[in-house]
C-alpha positions in Angstrom: 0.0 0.0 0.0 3.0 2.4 0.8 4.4 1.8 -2.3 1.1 2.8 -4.5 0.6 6.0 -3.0 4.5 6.7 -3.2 3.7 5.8 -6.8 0.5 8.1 -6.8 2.6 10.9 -5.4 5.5 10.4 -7.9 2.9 10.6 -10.4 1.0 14.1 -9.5 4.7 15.7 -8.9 5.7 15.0 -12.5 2.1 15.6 -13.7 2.7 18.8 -12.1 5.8 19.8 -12.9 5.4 18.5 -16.5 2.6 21.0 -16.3 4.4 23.8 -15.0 7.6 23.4 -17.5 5.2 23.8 -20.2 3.6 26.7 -19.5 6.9 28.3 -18.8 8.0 26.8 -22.4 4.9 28.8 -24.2 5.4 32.2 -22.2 6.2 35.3 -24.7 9.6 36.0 -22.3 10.6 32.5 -22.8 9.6 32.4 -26.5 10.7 36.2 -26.8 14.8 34.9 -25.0 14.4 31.8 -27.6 14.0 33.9 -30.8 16.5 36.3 -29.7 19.3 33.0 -29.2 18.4 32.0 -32.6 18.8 35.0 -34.7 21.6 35.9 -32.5 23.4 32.6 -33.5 22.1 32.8 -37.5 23.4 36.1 -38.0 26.7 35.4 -36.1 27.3 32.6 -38.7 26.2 34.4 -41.9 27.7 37.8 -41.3 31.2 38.4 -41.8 32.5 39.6 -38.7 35.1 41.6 -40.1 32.6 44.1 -41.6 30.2 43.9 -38.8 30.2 44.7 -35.0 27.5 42.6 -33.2 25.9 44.2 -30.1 23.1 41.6 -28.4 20.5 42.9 -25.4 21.3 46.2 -24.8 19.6 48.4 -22.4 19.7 52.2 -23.4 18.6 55.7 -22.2 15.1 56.9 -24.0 12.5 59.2 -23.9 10.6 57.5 -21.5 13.6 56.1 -19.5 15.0 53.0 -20.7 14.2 50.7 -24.1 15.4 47.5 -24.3 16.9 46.7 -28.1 17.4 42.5 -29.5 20.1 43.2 -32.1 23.0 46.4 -33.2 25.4 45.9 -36.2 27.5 48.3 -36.8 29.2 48.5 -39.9 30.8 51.2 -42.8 27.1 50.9 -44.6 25.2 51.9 -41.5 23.8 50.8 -37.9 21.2 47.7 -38.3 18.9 47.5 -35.4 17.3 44.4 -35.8 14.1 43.6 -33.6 13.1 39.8 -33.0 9.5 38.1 -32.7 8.8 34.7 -32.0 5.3 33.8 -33.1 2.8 31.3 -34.8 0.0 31.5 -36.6 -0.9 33.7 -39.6 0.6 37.4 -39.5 -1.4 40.3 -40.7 0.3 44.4 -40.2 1.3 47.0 -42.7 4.0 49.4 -42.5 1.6 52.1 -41.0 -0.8 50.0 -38.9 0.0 50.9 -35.4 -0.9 47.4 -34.1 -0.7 44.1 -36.0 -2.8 41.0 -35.9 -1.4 37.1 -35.0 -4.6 35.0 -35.8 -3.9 31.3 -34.0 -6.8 28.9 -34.5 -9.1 31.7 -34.9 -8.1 33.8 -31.6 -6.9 37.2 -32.7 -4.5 38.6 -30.8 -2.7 42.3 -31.3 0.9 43.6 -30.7 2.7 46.9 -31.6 4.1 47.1 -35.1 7.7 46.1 -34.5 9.0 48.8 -37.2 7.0 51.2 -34.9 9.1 49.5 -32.2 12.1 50.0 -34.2 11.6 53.5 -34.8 11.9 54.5 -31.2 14.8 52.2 -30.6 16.6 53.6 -33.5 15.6 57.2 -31.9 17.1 56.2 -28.7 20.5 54.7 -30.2 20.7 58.1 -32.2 20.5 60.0 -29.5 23.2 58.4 -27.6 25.3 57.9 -30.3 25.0 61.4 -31.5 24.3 60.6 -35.0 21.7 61.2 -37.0 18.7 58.9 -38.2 19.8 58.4 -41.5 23.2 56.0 -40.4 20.4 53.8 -39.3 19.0 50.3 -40.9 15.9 48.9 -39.3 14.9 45.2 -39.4 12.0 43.2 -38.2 12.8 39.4 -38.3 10.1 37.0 -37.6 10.7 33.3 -37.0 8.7 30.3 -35.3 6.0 28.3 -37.3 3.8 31.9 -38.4 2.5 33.3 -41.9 2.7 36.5 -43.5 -1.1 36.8 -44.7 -0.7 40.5 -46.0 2.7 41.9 -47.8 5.3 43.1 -46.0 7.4 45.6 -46.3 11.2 45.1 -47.7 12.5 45.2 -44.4 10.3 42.6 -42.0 11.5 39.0 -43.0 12.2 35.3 -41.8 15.0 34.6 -40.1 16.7 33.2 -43.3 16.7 36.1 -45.3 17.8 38.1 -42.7 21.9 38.1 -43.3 20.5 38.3 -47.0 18.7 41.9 -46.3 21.6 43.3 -44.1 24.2 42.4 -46.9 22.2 44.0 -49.4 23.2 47.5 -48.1 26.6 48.4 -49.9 27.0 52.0 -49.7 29.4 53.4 -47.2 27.5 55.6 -44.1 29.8 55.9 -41.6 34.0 56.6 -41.5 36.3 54.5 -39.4 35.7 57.3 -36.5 32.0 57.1 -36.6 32.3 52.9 -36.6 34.9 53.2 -33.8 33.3 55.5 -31.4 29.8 53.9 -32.0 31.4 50.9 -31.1 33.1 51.9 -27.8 30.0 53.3 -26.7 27.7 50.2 -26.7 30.7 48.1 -25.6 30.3 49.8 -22.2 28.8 47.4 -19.4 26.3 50.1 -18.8 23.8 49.0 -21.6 24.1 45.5 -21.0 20.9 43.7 -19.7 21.7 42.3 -16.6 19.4 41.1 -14.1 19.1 44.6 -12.3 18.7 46.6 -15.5 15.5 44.1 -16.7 14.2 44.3 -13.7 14.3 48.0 -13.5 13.3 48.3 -17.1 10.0 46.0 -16.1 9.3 48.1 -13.4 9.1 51.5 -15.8 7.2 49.7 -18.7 4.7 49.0 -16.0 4.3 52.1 -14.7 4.3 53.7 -18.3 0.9 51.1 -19.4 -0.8 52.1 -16.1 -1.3 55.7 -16.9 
């Protein structure tokens, strides 16, 4: 008898736990970390990192306080700010839409346009950089098993054609000064994300969707 309800109990505690491991699995910060690994990984392979200056999870000054950016290259054609989403189903958003549409098995759900997204992380590395918009490429990569149902614009693709896009820019932006000061800039542990800089980044996003 001891040894069936140790059984029972053994049971329910990987019942649970199996449980609990995959909600954590389908949670947007989990998915969000997982999308950001993979492009960070793709990129790294297909770029030539003699030409471009990789810069991963960076937490910067902003308008509003703080915005978190995915992806910086930094190259002689320009700064690539490259923003990551992890989704399924089918994909519906145009360049000017404020909000887009994922559609999975009939549930509509909304999230920001991520070249909207973009456009203020772009302003916010600008600003710090001191350099003006124009030395600045944006890119919205999406991977995960999702659709494009409407067109896209040229510069929101799948993670494979991403190194593709970024390489089709060939005409010089920025001098060896520009490149090299850009670069010690975001090399400074001060934009990193650690632990204490997410948390404190949460904490004002919060506060900014309350009011």
């Amino acid at each position: 008898m001891d040894n069936l309800i140790w059984l029972l109990v053994l049971v329910m505690t990987v019942a649970i736990v199996v449980s609990l491991l995959g909600v954590f699995l389908r949670s947007p910060s989990f998915k969000g970390k997982m999308g950001e690994a993979a492009v960070h990984s793709r990129l790294d392979r297909e770029l030539d990192g003699k030409t471009y200056t990789e810069f991963h999870d960076l937490i910067i000054p902003s308008r509003n306080g703080t915005t978190q950016i995915d992806h910086v290259y930094i190259s002689k054609y320009g700064i690539f700010v490259v923003e990551t989403k992890n989704y399924t189903g089918w994909i519906f958003g145009s360049e000017k839409q404020a909000r887009w549409t994922q559609v999975v098995y009939k549930e509509k759900h909304y999230f920001q346009n991520p070249l909207r997204q973009n456009y203020a992380h772009i302003k916010a590395l600008a600003a710090l950089l001191n350099l003006p918009d124009s030395k600045f490429h944006s890119l919205a990569v999406f991977l995960g098993d999702c659709e494009f149902k409407t067109e896209m614009p040229p510069n929101v693709c799948r993670l494979r054609s991403a190194a593709e896009y970024i390489e089709s820019f060939q005409t010089a932006l920025l001098d060896e000064g520009q490149i090299q000061a850009a670069v010690a800039v975001l090399s400074s542990d001060e934009y990193r994300a650690d632990k204490e800089k997410l948390r404190e980044h949460t904490v004002r996003l919060r506060e900014r969707h309350r009011h």
